[in-house]
C-alpha positions in Angstrom: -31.0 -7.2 48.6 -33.9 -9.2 47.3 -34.3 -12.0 45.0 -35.3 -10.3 42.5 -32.6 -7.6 42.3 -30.2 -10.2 43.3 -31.2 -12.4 39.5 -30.9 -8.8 38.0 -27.6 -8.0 39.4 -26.3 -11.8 38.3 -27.9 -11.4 34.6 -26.6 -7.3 33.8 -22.8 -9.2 35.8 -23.4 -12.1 33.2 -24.1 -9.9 30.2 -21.1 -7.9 30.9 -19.0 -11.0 30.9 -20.4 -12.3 27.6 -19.6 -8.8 26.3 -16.3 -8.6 27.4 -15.6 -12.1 26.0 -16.7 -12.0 22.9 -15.1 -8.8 22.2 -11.6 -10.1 23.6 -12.1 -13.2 21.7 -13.0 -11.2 18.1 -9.3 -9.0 19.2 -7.8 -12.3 19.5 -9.0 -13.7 16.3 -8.0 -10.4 14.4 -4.8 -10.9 16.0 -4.4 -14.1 15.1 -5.6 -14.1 11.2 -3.6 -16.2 9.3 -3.1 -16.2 5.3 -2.0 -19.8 4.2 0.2 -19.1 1.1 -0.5 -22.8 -1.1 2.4 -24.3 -2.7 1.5 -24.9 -6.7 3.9 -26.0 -9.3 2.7 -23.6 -12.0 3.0 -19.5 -11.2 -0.4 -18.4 -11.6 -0.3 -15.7 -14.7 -2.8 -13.4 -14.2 -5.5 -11.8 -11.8 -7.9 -14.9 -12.7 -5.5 -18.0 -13.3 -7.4 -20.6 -12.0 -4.3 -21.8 -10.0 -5.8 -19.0 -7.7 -8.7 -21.4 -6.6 -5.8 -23.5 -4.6 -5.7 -20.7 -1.9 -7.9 -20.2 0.5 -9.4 -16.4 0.7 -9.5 -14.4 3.5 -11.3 -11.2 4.2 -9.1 -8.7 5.8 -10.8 -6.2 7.8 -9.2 -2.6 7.4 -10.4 0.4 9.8 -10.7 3.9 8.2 -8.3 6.8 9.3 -8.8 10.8 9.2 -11.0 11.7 6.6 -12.1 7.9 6.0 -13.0 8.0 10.2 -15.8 5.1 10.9 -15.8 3.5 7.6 -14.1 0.4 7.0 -13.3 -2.0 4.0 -12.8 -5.6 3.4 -9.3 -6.5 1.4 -10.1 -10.4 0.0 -6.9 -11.8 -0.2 -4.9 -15.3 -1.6 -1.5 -16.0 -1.7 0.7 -19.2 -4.1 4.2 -19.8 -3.8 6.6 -21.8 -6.3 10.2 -22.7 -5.9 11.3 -19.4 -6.5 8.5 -16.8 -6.2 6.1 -15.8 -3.9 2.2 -14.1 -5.0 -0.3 -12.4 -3.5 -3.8 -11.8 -4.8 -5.8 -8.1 -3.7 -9.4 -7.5 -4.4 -11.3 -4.5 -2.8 -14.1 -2.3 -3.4 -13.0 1.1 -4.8 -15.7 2.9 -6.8 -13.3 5.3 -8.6 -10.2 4.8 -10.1 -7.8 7.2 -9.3 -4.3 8.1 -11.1 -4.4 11.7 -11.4 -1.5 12.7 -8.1 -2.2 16.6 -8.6 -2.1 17.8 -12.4 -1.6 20.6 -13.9 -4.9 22.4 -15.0 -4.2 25.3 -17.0 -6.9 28.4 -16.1 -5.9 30.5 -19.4 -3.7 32.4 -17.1 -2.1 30.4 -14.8 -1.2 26.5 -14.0 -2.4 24.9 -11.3 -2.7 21.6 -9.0 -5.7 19.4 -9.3 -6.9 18.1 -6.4 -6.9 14.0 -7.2 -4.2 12.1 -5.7 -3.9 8.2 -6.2 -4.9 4.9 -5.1 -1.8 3.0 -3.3 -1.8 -0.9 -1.2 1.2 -1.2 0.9 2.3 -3.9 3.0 5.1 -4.0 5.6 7.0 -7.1 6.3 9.8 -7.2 8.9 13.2 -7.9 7.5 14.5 -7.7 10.9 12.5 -8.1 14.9 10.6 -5.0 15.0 9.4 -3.9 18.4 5.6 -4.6 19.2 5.2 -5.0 15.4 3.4 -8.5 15.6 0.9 -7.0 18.2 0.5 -3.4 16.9 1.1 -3.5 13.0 2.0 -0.1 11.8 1.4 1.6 15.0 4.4 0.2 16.5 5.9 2.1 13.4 4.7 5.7 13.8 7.1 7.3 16.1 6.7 11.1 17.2 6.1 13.2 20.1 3.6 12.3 22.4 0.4 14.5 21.8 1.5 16.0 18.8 -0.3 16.4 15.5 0.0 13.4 13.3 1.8 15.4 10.9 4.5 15.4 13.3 5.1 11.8 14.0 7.8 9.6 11.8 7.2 6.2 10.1 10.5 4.7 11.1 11.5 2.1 13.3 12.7 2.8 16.8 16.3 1.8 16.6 18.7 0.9 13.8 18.7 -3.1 14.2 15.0 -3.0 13.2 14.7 -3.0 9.3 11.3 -3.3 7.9 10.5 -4.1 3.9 7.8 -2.3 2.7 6.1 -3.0 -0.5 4.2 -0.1 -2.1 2.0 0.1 -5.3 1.0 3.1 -6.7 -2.0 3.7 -9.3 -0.2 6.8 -10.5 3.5 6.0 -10.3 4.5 2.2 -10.2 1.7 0.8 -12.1 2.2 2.4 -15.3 5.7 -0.4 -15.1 3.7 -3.0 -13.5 5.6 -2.5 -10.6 4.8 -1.7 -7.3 7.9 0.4 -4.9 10.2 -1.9 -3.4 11.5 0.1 -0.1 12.5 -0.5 3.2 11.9 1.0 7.0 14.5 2.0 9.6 15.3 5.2 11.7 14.0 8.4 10.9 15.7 11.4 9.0 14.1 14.8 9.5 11.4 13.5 7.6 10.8 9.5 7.3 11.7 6.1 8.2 11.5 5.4 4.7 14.3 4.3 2.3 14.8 3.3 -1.7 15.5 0.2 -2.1 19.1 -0.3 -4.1 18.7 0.5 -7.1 17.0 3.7 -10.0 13.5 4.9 -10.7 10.6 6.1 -9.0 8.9 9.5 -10.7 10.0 12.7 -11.4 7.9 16.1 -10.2 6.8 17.8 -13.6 7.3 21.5 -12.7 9.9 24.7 -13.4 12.5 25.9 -10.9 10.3 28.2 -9.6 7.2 25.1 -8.8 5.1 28.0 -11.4 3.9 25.4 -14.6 4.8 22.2 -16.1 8.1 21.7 -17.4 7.7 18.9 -19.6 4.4 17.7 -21.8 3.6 14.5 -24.2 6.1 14.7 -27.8 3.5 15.0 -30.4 5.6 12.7 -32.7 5.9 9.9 -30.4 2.9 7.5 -29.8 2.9 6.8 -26.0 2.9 3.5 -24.8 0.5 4.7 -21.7 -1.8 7.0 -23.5 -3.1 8.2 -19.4 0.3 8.8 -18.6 3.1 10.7 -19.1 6.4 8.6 -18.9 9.4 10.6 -18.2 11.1 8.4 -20.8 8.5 9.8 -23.2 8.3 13.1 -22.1 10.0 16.6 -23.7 10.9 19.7 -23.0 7.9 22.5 -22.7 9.8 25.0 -24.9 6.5 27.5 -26.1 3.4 28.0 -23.5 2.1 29.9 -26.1 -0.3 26.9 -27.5 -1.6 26.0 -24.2 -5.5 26.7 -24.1 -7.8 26.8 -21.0 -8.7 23.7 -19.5 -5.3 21.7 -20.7 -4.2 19.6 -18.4 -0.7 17.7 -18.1 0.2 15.0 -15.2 2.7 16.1 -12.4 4.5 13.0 -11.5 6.0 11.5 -14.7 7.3 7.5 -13.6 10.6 6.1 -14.4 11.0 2.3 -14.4 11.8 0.8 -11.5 15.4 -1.4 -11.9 17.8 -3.0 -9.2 16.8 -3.8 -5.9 14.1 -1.3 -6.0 12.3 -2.9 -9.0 12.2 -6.2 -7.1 7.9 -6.3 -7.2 6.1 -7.1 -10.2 2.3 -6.0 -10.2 -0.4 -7.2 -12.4 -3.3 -4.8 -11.9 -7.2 -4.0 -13.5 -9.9 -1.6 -12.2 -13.3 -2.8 -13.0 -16.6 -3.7 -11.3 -16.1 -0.3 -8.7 -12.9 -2.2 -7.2 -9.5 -3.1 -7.8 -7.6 -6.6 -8.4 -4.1 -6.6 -7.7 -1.5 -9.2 -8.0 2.1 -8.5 -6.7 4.9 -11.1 -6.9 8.5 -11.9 -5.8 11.1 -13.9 -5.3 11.1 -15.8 -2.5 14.7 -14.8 -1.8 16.4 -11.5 -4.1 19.6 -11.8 -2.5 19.2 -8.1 -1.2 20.2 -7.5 2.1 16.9 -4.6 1.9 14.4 -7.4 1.3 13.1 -9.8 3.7 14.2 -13.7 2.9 11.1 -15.5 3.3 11.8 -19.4 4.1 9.0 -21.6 3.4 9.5 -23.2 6.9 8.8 -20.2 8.7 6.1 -17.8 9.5 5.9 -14.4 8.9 3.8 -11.1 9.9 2.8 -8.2 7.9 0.4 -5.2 7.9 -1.5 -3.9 5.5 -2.7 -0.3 4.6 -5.5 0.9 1.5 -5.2 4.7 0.7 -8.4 6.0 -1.9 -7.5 8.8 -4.0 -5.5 10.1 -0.6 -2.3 11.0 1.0 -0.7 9.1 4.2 -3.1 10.5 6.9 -6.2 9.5 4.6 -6.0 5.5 4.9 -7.3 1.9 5.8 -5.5 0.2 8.2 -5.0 -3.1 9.6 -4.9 -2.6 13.2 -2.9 -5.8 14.2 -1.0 -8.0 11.7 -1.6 -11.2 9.7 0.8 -14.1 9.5 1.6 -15.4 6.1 2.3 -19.3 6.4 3.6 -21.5 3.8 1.5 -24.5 3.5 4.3 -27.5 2.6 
Protein backbone atom coordinates (compact mmCIF):
# COMPACT_ATOMS: atom_id res chain seq x y z
CA UNK A 1 0.00 0.00 0.00
CA UNK A 2 1.19 3.52 -0.82
CA UNK A 3 1.32 6.64 1.05
CA UNK A 4 -1.23 8.03 -0.25
CA UNK A 5 -3.81 5.25 0.21
CA UNK A 6 -2.25 4.54 3.45
CA UNK A 7 -3.31 8.68 4.80
CA UNK A 8 -6.80 7.64 3.11
CA UNK A 9 -7.26 4.55 4.89
CA UNK A 10 -6.19 6.37 8.39
CA UNK A 11 -8.54 9.50 7.69
CA UNK A 12 -12.08 7.23 6.33
CA UNK A 13 -10.56 4.70 9.95
CA UNK A 14 -10.53 8.28 11.81
CA UNK A 15 -13.88 9.51 10.53
CA UNK A 16 -15.55 6.30 11.45
CA UNK A 17 -14.26 6.65 14.95
CA UNK A 18 -15.42 10.20 15.32
CA UNK A 19 -18.79 8.89 14.04
CA UNK A 20 -19.07 6.22 16.27
CA UNK A 21 -18.12 8.48 19.20
CA UNK A 22 -20.19 11.10 18.86
CA UNK A 23 -23.15 9.05 18.28
CA UNK A 24 -22.38 6.80 21.49
CA UNK A 25 -21.72 9.86 23.44
CA UNK A 26 -25.30 11.77 22.14
CA UNK A 27 -26.97 7.84 23.48
CA UNK A 28 -25.18 8.33 26.54
CA UNK A 29 -26.28 11.81 27.11
CA UNK A 30 -29.98 10.85 26.24
CA UNK A 31 -29.49 8.31 28.69
CA UNK A 32 -28.31 10.30 31.11
CA UNK A 33 -30.78 13.48 30.93
CA UNK A 34 -31.47 14.62 34.14
CA UNK A 35 -34.53 16.92 35.37
CA UNK A 36 -33.53 18.81 38.65
CA UNK A 37 -36.88 19.21 40.47
CA UNK A 38 -36.03 22.93 42.62
CA UNK A 39 -37.11 23.11 46.08
CA UNK A 40 -39.39 26.51 46.58
CA UNK A 41 -41.37 27.40 49.59
CA UNK A 42 -44.38 28.64 47.72
CA UNK A 43 -46.48 25.86 45.27
CA UNK A 44 -46.43 27.56 42.12
CA UNK A 45 -50.31 28.16 41.09
CA UNK A 46 -50.66 28.17 37.67
CA UNK A 47 -49.02 27.35 34.19
CA UNK A 48 -47.01 30.80 34.43
CA UNK A 49 -46.33 31.41 38.25
CA UNK A 50 -43.24 32.89 38.21
CA UNK A 51 -41.91 30.43 40.85
CA UNK A 52 -41.49 28.36 37.60
CA UNK A 53 -38.37 30.48 36.58
CA UNK A 54 -36.45 28.61 39.71
CA UNK A 55 -36.27 25.35 37.55
CA UNK A 56 -34.13 24.81 35.05
CA UNK A 57 -35.89 23.70 31.59
CA UNK A 58 -34.98 20.89 29.71
CA UNK A 59 -35.92 19.86 26.24
CA UNK A 60 -36.99 16.28 26.04
CA UNK A 61 -36.55 14.76 22.80
CA UNK A 62 -39.54 12.31 21.85
CA UNK A 63 -39.27 9.94 18.69
CA UNK A 64 -42.48 9.33 16.59
CA UNK A 65 -44.16 5.86 16.44
CA UNK A 66 -46.50 4.26 13.55
CA UNK A 67 -48.28 6.73 11.91
CA UNK A 68 -46.08 9.64 13.51
CA UNK A 69 -42.83 7.33 11.92
CA UNK A 70 -39.65 9.93 11.36
CA UNK A 71 -41.07 12.94 13.05
CA UNK A 72 -40.11 13.91 16.38
CA UNK A 73 -41.17 16.54 19.07
CA UNK A 74 -39.47 18.45 21.83
CA UNK A 75 -41.49 18.25 25.41
CA UNK A 76 -39.90 21.52 27.45
CA UNK A 77 -40.14 20.56 30.84
CA UNK A 78 -39.66 22.03 34.77
CA UNK A 79 -40.26 20.50 37.85
CA UNK A 80 -40.79 22.45 41.95
CA UNK A 81 -41.23 20.50 44.90
CA UNK A 82 -42.52 21.80 48.46
CA UNK A 83 -42.80 19.96 51.69
CA UNK A 84 -45.62 18.00 50.62
CA UNK A 85 -46.09 18.14 46.87
CA UNK A 86 -44.35 17.54 43.90
CA UNK A 87 -45.04 19.64 40.14
CA UNK A 88 -44.19 19.28 36.87
CA UNK A 89 -44.45 21.79 34.14
CA UNK A 90 -45.31 20.38 30.04
CA UNK A 91 -45.07 22.55 27.11
CA UNK A 92 -45.15 21.13 23.46
CA UNK A 93 -46.08 22.06 20.11
CA UNK A 94 -49.52 20.62 19.07
CA UNK A 95 -51.24 22.59 16.30
CA UNK A 96 -54.78 21.15 17.05
CA UNK A 97 -56.55 20.67 20.07
CA UNK A 98 -58.11 17.54 20.23
CA UNK A 99 -61.02 16.35 22.71
CA UNK A 100 -63.49 14.82 20.42
CA UNK A 101 -62.56 10.49 21.46
CA UNK A 102 -65.07 9.27 18.61
CA UNK A 103 -68.57 11.07 18.67
CA UNK A 104 -71.54 10.40 17.64
CA UNK A 105 -72.49 12.08 14.20
CA UNK A 106 -75.93 11.64 13.33
CA UNK A 107 -76.34 11.03 9.22
CA UNK A 108 -80.33 11.55 9.38
CA UNK A 109 -80.54 7.83 9.39
CA UNK A 110 -78.05 6.45 11.40
CA UNK A 111 -75.32 7.33 14.32
CA UNK A 112 -72.04 7.01 13.78
CA UNK A 113 -68.22 7.34 15.17
CA UNK A 114 -66.27 10.31 14.36
CA UNK A 115 -62.97 9.77 13.57
CA UNK A 116 -61.06 12.28 16.34
CA UNK A 117 -59.57 10.68 19.26
CA UNK A 118 -57.65 12.78 21.93
CA UNK A 119 -54.48 14.32 23.00
CA UNK A 120 -52.98 12.33 26.18
CA UNK A 121 -49.10 12.80 28.19
CA UNK A 122 -48.27 9.88 30.23
CA UNK A 123 -45.40 9.26 32.30
CA UNK A 124 -44.38 5.99 34.03
CA UNK A 125 -42.54 6.01 37.26
CA UNK A 126 -41.47 2.75 38.92
CA UNK A 127 -42.98 2.09 42.19
CA UNK A 128 -41.01 -0.96 42.39
CA UNK A 129 -37.30 -2.23 40.37
CA UNK A 130 -38.52 -2.79 36.92
CA UNK A 131 -36.38 -4.84 34.66
CA UNK A 132 -34.23 -2.93 32.09
CA UNK A 133 -36.62 0.03 32.78
CA UNK A 134 -33.79 2.66 33.50
CA UNK A 135 -31.99 1.61 30.22
CA UNK A 136 -35.12 0.93 27.91
CA UNK A 137 -38.00 3.16 29.21
CA UNK A 138 -41.22 1.79 28.06
CA UNK A 139 -39.77 -0.79 25.91
CA UNK A 140 -38.76 -2.81 28.75
CA UNK A 141 -42.59 -2.60 29.33
CA UNK A 142 -44.10 -3.94 26.13
CA UNK A 143 -44.15 -7.62 26.53
CA UNK A 144 -45.62 -9.93 23.63
CA UNK A 145 -44.56 -12.54 21.31
CA UNK A 146 -41.60 -12.18 19.50
CA UNK A 147 -42.41 -11.02 15.84
CA UNK A 148 -45.85 -10.48 16.38
CA UNK A 149 -47.94 -7.55 15.40
CA UNK A 150 -47.83 -4.76 17.93
CA UNK A 151 -51.32 -5.20 18.47
CA UNK A 152 -50.46 -8.31 20.11
CA UNK A 153 -47.84 -7.32 22.62
CA UNK A 154 -49.00 -6.30 26.43
CA UNK A 155 -47.92 -3.22 28.47
CA UNK A 156 -47.24 -4.98 31.71
CA UNK A 157 -44.41 -5.72 33.57
CA UNK A 158 -42.61 -8.99 33.40
CA UNK A 159 -43.34 -10.45 36.83
CA UNK A 160 -45.52 -9.55 39.71
CA UNK A 161 -42.74 -7.76 42.16
CA UNK A 162 -42.36 -5.07 39.44
CA UNK A 163 -45.15 -2.38 39.94
CA UNK A 164 -44.92 0.67 37.85
CA UNK A 165 -47.16 4.17 38.54
CA UNK A 166 -48.37 5.53 35.64
CA UNK A 167 -49.67 8.97 35.36
CA UNK A 168 -52.08 9.63 32.41
CA UNK A 169 -53.84 12.82 31.28
CA UNK A 170 -56.35 12.89 28.96
CA UNK A 171 -57.75 16.01 26.79
CA UNK A 172 -61.07 14.23 26.52
CA UNK A 173 -61.59 12.40 29.82
CA UNK A 174 -59.47 13.66 32.84
CA UNK A 175 -59.12 17.19 31.98
CA UNK A 176 -62.63 18.24 31.99
CA UNK A 177 -61.83 17.50 36.34
CA UNK A 178 -58.47 18.83 36.06
CA UNK A 179 -57.22 15.59 36.67
CA UNK A 180 -55.08 13.52 34.98
CA UNK A 181 -55.57 9.13 35.55
CA UNK A 182 -53.71 8.01 38.39
CA UNK A 183 -52.93 4.09 37.51
CA UNK A 184 -50.51 1.65 37.97
CA UNK A 185 -48.44 -1.27 35.84
CA UNK A 186 -48.01 -4.94 36.69
CA UNK A 187 -48.61 -8.39 34.95
CA UNK A 188 -50.74 -8.67 32.15
CA UNK A 189 -54.55 -9.92 31.95
CA UNK A 190 -55.73 -10.98 28.57
CA UNK A 191 -55.49 -7.56 27.68
CA UNK A 192 -53.08 -5.08 29.69
CA UNK A 193 -50.62 -4.48 32.34
CA UNK A 194 -52.71 -1.77 33.30
CA UNK A 195 -54.65 -1.18 36.57
CA UNK A 196 -57.07 1.62 38.30
CA UNK A 197 -55.67 3.01 40.91
CA UNK A 198 -57.96 2.55 44.29
CA UNK A 199 -60.57 4.35 44.13
CA UNK A 200 -64.05 5.63 41.42
CA UNK A 201 -64.25 7.49 38.13
CA UNK A 202 -62.90 7.41 34.89
CA UNK A 203 -65.68 7.81 31.80
CA UNK A 204 -68.46 6.10 30.79
CA UNK A 205 -69.04 4.78 26.93
CA UNK A 206 -72.21 6.81 25.73
CA UNK A 207 -73.99 4.09 23.57
CA UNK A 208 -77.22 1.48 23.73
CA UNK A 209 -76.92 -2.27 24.49
CA UNK A 210 -76.72 -2.94 21.17
CA UNK A 211 -73.35 -0.18 20.59
CA UNK A 212 -76.29 1.31 17.70
CA UNK A 213 -76.69 5.40 19.02
CA UNK A 214 -76.09 7.42 21.92
CA UNK A 215 -77.77 6.65 25.00
CA UNK A 216 -77.58 9.69 26.88
CA UNK A 217 -77.42 13.55 25.53
CA UNK A 218 -76.92 17.20 27.30
CA UNK A 219 -80.46 18.04 29.83
CA UNK A 220 -81.77 21.11 28.23
CA UNK A 221 -82.65 22.56 31.69
CA UNK A 222 -79.34 22.19 33.17
CA UNK A 223 -76.48 24.77 32.22
CA UNK A 224 -73.35 22.61 31.91
CA UNK A 225 -70.44 23.49 33.75
CA UNK A 226 -68.19 22.20 30.59
CA UNK A 227 -70.15 23.53 27.71
CA UNK A 228 -67.53 21.05 25.21
CA UNK A 229 -68.38 18.22 27.28
CA UNK A 230 -70.72 16.06 28.32
CA UNK A 231 -70.32 15.13 32.14
CA UNK A 232 -71.96 11.94 33.00
CA UNK A 233 -73.03 13.79 36.16
CA UNK A 234 -74.83 16.09 33.81
CA UNK A 235 -75.97 13.90 31.38
CA UNK A 236 -79.83 12.17 30.88
CA UNK A 237 -81.43 9.69 29.53
CA UNK A 238 -82.06 9.86 25.48
CA UNK A 239 -85.75 8.90 25.72
CA UNK A 240 -87.14 10.33 21.90
CA UNK A 241 -84.62 10.23 18.79
CA UNK A 242 -87.29 11.66 17.13
CA UNK A 243 -85.77 15.47 17.42
CA UNK A 244 -82.40 14.47 16.27
CA UNK A 245 -81.53 16.31 12.87
CA UNK A 246 -78.64 15.58 10.47
CA UNK A 247 -75.41 16.58 11.43
CA UNK A 248 -76.06 16.39 15.49
CA UNK A 249 -73.41 15.33 17.18
CA UNK A 250 -73.13 14.09 20.95
CA UNK A 251 -69.70 13.00 22.69
CA UNK A 252 -69.02 9.21 23.31
CA UNK A 253 -67.01 9.13 26.46
CA UNK A 254 -68.93 11.06 29.18
CA UNK A 255 -66.00 11.67 32.40
CA UNK A 256 -66.81 10.97 35.97
CA UNK A 257 -64.57 12.62 38.62
CA UNK A 258 -61.80 11.01 39.56
CA UNK A 259 -61.82 10.31 43.78
CA UNK A 260 -59.65 7.97 46.01
CA UNK A 261 -56.45 6.80 45.07
CA UNK A 262 -57.21 7.20 41.52
CA UNK A 263 -57.84 10.93 41.76
CA UNK A 264 -54.43 11.40 43.35
CA UNK A 265 -53.11 13.98 40.10
CA UNK A 266 -54.29 17.32 39.79
CA UNK A 267 -53.78 18.95 36.26
CA UNK A 268 -53.84 22.56 35.30
CA UNK A 269 -54.07 22.64 31.59
CA UNK A 270 -54.55 25.52 28.43
CA UNK A 271 -54.23 25.06 24.66
CA UNK A 272 -53.03 28.06 22.94
CA UNK A 273 -50.23 29.26 20.59
CA UNK A 274 -50.56 25.62 18.37
CA UNK A 275 -49.25 23.76 21.70
CA UNK A 276 -50.16 22.70 24.99
CA UNK A 277 -49.05 23.71 28.71
CA UNK A 278 -49.63 21.32 31.21
CA UNK A 279 -49.11 21.26 34.90
CA UNK A 280 -49.59 18.01 36.89
CA UNK A 281 -49.00 17.81 40.74
CA UNK A 282 -48.88 15.46 43.77
CA UNK A 283 -48.04 14.61 46.82
CA UNK A 284 -44.86 13.78 47.44
CA UNK A 285 -46.08 10.72 49.45
CA UNK A 286 -50.26 9.74 49.17
CA UNK A 287 -49.89 6.97 51.48
CA UNK A 288 -51.09 4.48 48.66
CA UNK A 289 -49.36 1.47 48.33
CA UNK A 290 -50.30 2.05 44.11
CA UNK A 291 -48.24 5.27 44.03
CA UNK A 292 -44.59 5.58 44.08
CA UNK A 293 -43.13 7.37 47.42
CA UNK A 294 -40.79 9.82 46.10
CA UNK A 295 -38.01 10.84 48.88
CA UNK A 296 -36.32 13.98 48.25
CA UNK A 297 -32.97 12.22 48.90
CA UNK A 298 -33.25 9.91 46.18
CA UNK A 299 -33.32 9.71 42.52
CA UNK A 300 -35.78 8.57 40.38
CA UNK A 301 -36.47 7.43 36.56
CA UNK A 302 -39.40 7.94 34.38
CA UNK A 303 -40.53 7.76 30.73
CA UNK A 304 -42.42 9.82 28.96
CA UNK A 305 -44.89 9.29 26.00
CA UNK A 306 -47.08 12.33 23.76
CA UNK A 307 -50.13 10.77 21.80
CA UNK A 308 -51.84 13.68 19.09
CA UNK A 309 -55.35 13.08 18.43
CA UNK A 310 -54.28 9.14 18.48
CA UNK A 311 -54.61 5.77 20.00
CA UNK A 312 -51.60 3.80 21.83
CA UNK A 313 -49.75 2.70 18.57
CA UNK A 314 -49.82 6.42 17.30
CA UNK A 315 -47.29 8.09 19.85
CA UNK A 316 -44.02 10.06 20.95
CA UNK A 317 -41.81 8.25 22.82
CA UNK A 318 -38.92 8.69 24.97
CA UNK A 319 -36.62 6.05 23.98
CA UNK A 320 -34.56 5.86 27.28
CA UNK A 321 -35.57 7.49 30.67
CA UNK A 322 -34.86 10.74 32.56
CA UNK A 323 -33.98 10.89 36.14
CA UNK A 324 -35.94 13.33 38.23
CA UNK A 325 -33.56 14.65 41.14
CA UNK A 326 -34.44 16.72 44.01
CA UNK A 327 -32.27 19.64 44.27
CA UNK A 328 -31.89 20.13 48.46
Amino acid sequence: MNKRNLIGVVLILGLIFVGVFWESQRARGAAKMTLVAAKVKKAPIGLDDPIWQKAEEINIPLEGKAKFAEKKLVVRTRAVYTYEDLYFRFAWKDATRSVTKAAWQFDGQKWNHLEGNEDRLALLFEITRIKNFGSQGCTATCHGPYRHPLRDYKFSTGTAGEKGDLWHWKAARTDPYNHADDQWLTIPNEQTGRRNDSGKGGDVRNETEDKSRPLYMKNSAQKPSKPEFLLMNEAVRITDYSGFKAGDIIPYRLPQNLIGSRGDIKVFSRHADGGWTLMLYRPLDTDHEDDVIFDPRKMYSFAMAVFDDSGDEDSYDLETTITLKFKR
